[in-house]
Structures are given as C-alpha cells and as structure tokens.
C-alpha positions as CSV (number, residue, x, y, z in Angstrom):
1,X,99.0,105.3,47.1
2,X,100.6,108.7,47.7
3,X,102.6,109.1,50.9
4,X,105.4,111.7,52.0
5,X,107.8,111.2,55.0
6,X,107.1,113.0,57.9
7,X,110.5,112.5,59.7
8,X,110.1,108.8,59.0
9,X,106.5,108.9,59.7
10,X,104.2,107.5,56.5
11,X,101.6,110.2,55.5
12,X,99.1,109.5,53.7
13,X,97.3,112.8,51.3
14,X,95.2,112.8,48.3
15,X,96.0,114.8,44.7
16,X,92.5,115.7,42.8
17,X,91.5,118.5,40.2
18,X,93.9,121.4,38.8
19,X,94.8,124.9,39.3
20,X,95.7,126.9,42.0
21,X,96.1,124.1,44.9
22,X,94.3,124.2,47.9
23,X,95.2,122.0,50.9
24,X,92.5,120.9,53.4
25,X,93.8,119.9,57.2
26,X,91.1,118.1,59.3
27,X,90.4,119.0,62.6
28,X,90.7,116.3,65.7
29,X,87.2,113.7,64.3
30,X,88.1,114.0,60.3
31,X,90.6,112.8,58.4
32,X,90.9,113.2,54.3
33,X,88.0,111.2,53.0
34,X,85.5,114.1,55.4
35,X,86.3,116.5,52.3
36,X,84.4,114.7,50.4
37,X,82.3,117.2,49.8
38,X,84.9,119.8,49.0
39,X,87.0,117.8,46.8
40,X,83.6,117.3,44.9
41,X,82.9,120.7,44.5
42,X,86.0,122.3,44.0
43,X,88.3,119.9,41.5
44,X,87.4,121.3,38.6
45,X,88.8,125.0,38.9
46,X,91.0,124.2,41.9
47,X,93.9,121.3,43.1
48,X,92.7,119.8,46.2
49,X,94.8,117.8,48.2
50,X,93.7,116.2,51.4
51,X,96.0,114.6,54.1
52,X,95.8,112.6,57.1
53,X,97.9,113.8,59.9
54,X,99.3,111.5,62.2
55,X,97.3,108.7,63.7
56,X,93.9,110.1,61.2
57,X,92.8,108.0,58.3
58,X,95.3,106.3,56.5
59,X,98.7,107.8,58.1
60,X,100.7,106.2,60.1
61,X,100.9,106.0,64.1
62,X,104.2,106.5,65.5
63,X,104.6,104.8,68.6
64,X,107.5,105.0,71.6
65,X,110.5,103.1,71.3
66,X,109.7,102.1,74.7
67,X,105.7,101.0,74.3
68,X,103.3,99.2,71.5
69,X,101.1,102.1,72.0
70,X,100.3,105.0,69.7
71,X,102.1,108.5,71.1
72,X,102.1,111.8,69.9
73,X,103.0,114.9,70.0
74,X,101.3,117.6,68.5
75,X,104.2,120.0,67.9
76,X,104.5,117.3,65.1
77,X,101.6,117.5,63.1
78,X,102.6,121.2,61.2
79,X,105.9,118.7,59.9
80,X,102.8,117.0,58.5
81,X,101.6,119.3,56.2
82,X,105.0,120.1,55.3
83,X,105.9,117.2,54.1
84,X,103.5,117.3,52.0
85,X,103.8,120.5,50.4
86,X,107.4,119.5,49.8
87,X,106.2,115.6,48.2
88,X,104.0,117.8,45.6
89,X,106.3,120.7,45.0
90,X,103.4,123.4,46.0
91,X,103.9,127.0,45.5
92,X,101.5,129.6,46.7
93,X,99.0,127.1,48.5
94,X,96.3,128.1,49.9
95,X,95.9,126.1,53.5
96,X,92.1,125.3,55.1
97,X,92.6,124.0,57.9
98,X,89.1,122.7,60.2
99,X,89.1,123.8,63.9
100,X,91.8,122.6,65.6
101,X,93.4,121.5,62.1
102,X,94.1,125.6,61.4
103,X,96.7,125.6,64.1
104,X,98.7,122.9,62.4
105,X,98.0,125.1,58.8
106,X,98.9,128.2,60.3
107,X,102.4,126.5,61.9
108,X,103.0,125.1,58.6
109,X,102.8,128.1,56.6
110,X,104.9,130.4,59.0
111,X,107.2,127.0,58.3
112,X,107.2,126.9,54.7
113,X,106.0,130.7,53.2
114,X,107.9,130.2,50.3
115,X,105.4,127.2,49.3
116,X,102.2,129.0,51.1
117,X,100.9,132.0,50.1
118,X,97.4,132.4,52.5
119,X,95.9,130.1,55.2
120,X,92.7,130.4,55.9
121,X,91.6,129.8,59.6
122,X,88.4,127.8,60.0
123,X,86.4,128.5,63.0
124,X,89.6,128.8,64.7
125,X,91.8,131.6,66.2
126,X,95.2,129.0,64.4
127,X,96.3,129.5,68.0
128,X,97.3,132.9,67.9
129,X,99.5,133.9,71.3
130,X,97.4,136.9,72.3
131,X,95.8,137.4,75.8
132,X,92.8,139.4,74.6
133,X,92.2,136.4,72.7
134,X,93.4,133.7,74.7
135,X,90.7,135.3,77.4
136,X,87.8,135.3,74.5
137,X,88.5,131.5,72.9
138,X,88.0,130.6,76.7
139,X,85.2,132.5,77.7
140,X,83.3,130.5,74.3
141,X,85.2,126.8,75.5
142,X,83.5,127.7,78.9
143,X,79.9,128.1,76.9
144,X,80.4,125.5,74.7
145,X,81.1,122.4,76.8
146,X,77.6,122.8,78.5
147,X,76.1,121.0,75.3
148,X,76.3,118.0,74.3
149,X,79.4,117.6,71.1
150,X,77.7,116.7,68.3
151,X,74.9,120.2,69.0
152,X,78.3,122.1,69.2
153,X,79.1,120.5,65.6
154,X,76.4,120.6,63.6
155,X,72.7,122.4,64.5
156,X,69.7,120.5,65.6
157,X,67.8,120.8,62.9
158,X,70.5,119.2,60.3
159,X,70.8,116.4,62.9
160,X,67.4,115.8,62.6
161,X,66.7,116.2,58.9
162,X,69.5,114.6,58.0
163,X,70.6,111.7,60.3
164,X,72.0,109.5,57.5
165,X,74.7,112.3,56.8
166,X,75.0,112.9,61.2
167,X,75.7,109.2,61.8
168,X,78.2,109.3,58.8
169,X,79.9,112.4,60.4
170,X,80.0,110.6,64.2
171,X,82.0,107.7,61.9
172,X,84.6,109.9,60.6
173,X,86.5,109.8,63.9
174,X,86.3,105.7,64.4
175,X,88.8,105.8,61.5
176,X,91.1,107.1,63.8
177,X,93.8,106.3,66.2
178,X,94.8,110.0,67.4
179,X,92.2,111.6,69.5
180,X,91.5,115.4,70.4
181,X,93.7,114.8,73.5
182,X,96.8,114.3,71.2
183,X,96.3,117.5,69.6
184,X,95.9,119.7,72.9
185,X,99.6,120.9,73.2
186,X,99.2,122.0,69.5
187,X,98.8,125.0,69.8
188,X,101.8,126.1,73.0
189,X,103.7,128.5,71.8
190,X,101.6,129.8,69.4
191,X,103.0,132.6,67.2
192,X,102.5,136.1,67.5
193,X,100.9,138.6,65.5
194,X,103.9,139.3,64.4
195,X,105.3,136.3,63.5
196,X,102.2,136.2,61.0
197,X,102.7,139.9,59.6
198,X,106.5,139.3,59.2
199,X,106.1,135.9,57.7
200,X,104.3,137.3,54.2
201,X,101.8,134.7,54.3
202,X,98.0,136.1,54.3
203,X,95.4,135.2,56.6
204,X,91.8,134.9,56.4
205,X,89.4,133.8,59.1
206,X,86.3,131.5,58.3
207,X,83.3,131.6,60.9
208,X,79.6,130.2,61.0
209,X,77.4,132.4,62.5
210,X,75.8,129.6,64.3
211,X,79.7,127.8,65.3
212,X,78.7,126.8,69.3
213,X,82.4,126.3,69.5
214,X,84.0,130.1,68.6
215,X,81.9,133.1,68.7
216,X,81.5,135.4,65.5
217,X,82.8,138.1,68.2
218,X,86.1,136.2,68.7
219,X,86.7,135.9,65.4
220,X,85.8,139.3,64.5
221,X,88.8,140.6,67.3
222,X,91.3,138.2,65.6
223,X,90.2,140.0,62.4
224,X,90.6,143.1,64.1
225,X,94.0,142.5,65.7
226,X,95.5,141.1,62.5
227,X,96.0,143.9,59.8
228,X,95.5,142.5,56.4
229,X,93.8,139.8,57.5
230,X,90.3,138.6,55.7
231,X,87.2,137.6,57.6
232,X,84.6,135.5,55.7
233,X,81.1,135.0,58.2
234,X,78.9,132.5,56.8
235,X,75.0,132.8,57.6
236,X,73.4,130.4,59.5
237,X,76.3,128.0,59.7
238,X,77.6,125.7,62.1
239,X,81.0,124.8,63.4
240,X,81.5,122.1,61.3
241,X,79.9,124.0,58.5
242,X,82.5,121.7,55.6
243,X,79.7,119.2,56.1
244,X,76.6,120.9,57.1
245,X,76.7,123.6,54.5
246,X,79.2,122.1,51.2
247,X,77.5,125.1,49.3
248,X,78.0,128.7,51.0
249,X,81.2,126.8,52.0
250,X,83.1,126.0,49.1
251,X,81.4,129.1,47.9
252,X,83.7,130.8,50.5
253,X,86.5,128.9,49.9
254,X,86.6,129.2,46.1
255,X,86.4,133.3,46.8
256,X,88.7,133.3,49.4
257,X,91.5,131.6,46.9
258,X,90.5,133.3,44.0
259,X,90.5,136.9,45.9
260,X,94.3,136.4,47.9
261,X,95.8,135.2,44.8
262,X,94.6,138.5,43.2
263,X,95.9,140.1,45.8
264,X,99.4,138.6,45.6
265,X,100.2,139.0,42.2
266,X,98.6,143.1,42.9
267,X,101.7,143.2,45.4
C-alpha cells in the first residue's frame, strides 16, 4: 500500500498508467477512489496518481496531543500533496485539483515548482488573494447556498436519471473523517498574482457552465487577471462535473496536459 510521510502523518495515494503524470486532489466530500472515473479514462496515455489528504479515504487523522479527537489544520493539506510528489520523484506534474482541493494544488505547486509544471484549478479561484475576486467568489457563495448541496453538485436531471451513480456520490464523503469545516482556513493567505507569475508554474482554470457553486463570470475575471493563464469552459456541466460528465472532462483534462507541456518545452 503506497504511503508518504506528511510530517509524520501516513498518506495514503494511488500510482496507475504511464506518461506524463497527472495528480488529482479531491475537494472536501471525495477522496482518491471518486477518480474512478478519471483514472479509467486516462491511464493509458497519462500517470494518474490519486491521494487522500488528511482525514479523506485511507490517510491518516492526526489528532491533538491533548484530545482523542481528529484536528486539523488546513494550512497542512498542500504538505500533503508534497509529500507525495517527493515519494514518487515527479517532475513537471500536472496538478487537478476539485473545488476546494485546487487551493491545496495551487499551494503545493507554488511549494514545489521544480516538480510541478501547471495546476489546473477546477471550478475554483485556488484561493487567489485578490479583492475583485474575493468580492465575486462571494457574491456566487451568497447564490449558491439558497439550494439545496447536492443541486449545487450535480444538475437535476443527472440526479434523477441517474440515482444509482447520485447515492454513490453522497457516499464518497462517509469515508471520511475530515469535513468541509476543516478545510475553511485553507485558503488564508492565499497567494498573489504574483506569487503565481513569479513561481513559473502555469495555470489553467476549469469551469462548468452549469457549476451552481462558481460562476463562468468569476472564472472568466481570474482568467483575465492572470496573464498566461488557460481557461477551459465545459458545456452544460456541473460543479462536480469529474462525475457527472467523465467524457468532456477527461477530454479537457487530457488537452489541458498535452497543450501546457507543449508549451513548456516551446519556452
């Protein structure tokens, strides 16, 4: 079973495929075994690794010297990632992370550029620290919270065509210790545009046109605000389009690795 130390915390990630690697990095419900779907699809032209973070799937749960129960802190989960880029040895990795999961990829590229070469911000902003933005993400949170969570996940008509694969998705999360409060400090402190420019490492921003969670039009202003940057808009898909729509995504993904490695070695 392949684990890396985390700062003596057991992580738990999964090798498949070969090529050019590609790390996945849940966001706050998943954990490795919800890129099924991507693993799947992408193994034969690509290395996919997928990891738990901290207190997801299979990883471990640190707890307080001082208390039985599970804490955490989510400045730690980028170290995460790390770890396991340093456990495998990557080199120009491309990082997906899933919602709340890009903040942790984006921290752990600006952390380790000389084994990531592009991160690729799923319908999230990575926490950027921009007020423009900042103002934006909110103005969508402040939408989004009037429906219910799984209709700000996947649409209503997947939910009801496909409840088998709905119920399966709501079970991701039981696997889990860590919940989305454990995550909400993340993002503090987030870097700067410049940071991200300075750093070397490309960025590319993933949105469904029908995410409930982050507006097409937020995304679009990171784009904008970001020289360099890529901005991939799927049609017709939803925030958690990994499991809604495997086909246009991995499509995306696949294009998105294949076009900023062209792009590096151009440089």
């Amino acid at each position: 079973m392949p684990i890396a130390d985390s700062d003596g915390t057991s992580i738990y990630y999964e090798r498949h495929g070969s090529g050019p690697a590609i790390l996945f990095v849940h966001g706050s419900g998943g954990h490795h075994a919800a890129w099924w779907q991507q693993v799947s699809g992408l193994r034969e032209e690509f290395t996919v690794v997928t990891v738990d973070l901290r207190g997801f799937g299979k990883s471990d749960a640190p707890t307080s010297p001082h208390s039985s129960r599970p804490e955490f802190d989510g400045q730690d989960f980028p170290g995460d990632v790390v770890a396991v880029l340093d456990q495998e040895d990557l080199t120009d990795a491309m990082l997906v992370g899933q919602s709340i999961g890009s903040v942790a990829a984006l921290r752990a590229g600006l952390l380790r550029p000389e084994r990531v070469g592009s991160v690729v911000l799923g319908h999230s902003l990575g926490g950027i620290s921009h007020p423009e933005l900042k103002e934006l993400a909110a103005a969508d949170r402040a939408e989004a919270v009037k429906l219910p969570v799984i209709d700000r996940l996947l649409t209503k008509r997947f939910q009801q065509e496909r409840a088998d694969l709905t119920f399966l998705f709501q079970q991701m999360g039981t696997f889990n210790v860590a919940r989305m409060q454990d995550l909400r400090n993340l993002d503090t402190d987030g870097p700067f545009l410049e940071d991200i420019q300075n750093s070397g490492v490309r960025v590319a921003f993933l949105a469904g046109e029908k995410d409930a969670v982050l507006s097409v039009k937020t995304v679009t202003r990171a784009h904008e605000l970001l020289p360099g940057s890529h901005l991939e808009i799927v049609e017709g898909a939803p925030h958690s389009m990994y499991w809604e729509t495997p086909g246009p995504y991995n499509a995306a993904i696949a294009r998105l690795r294949r076009t900023l490695t062209a792009r590096k070695e151009a440089a």
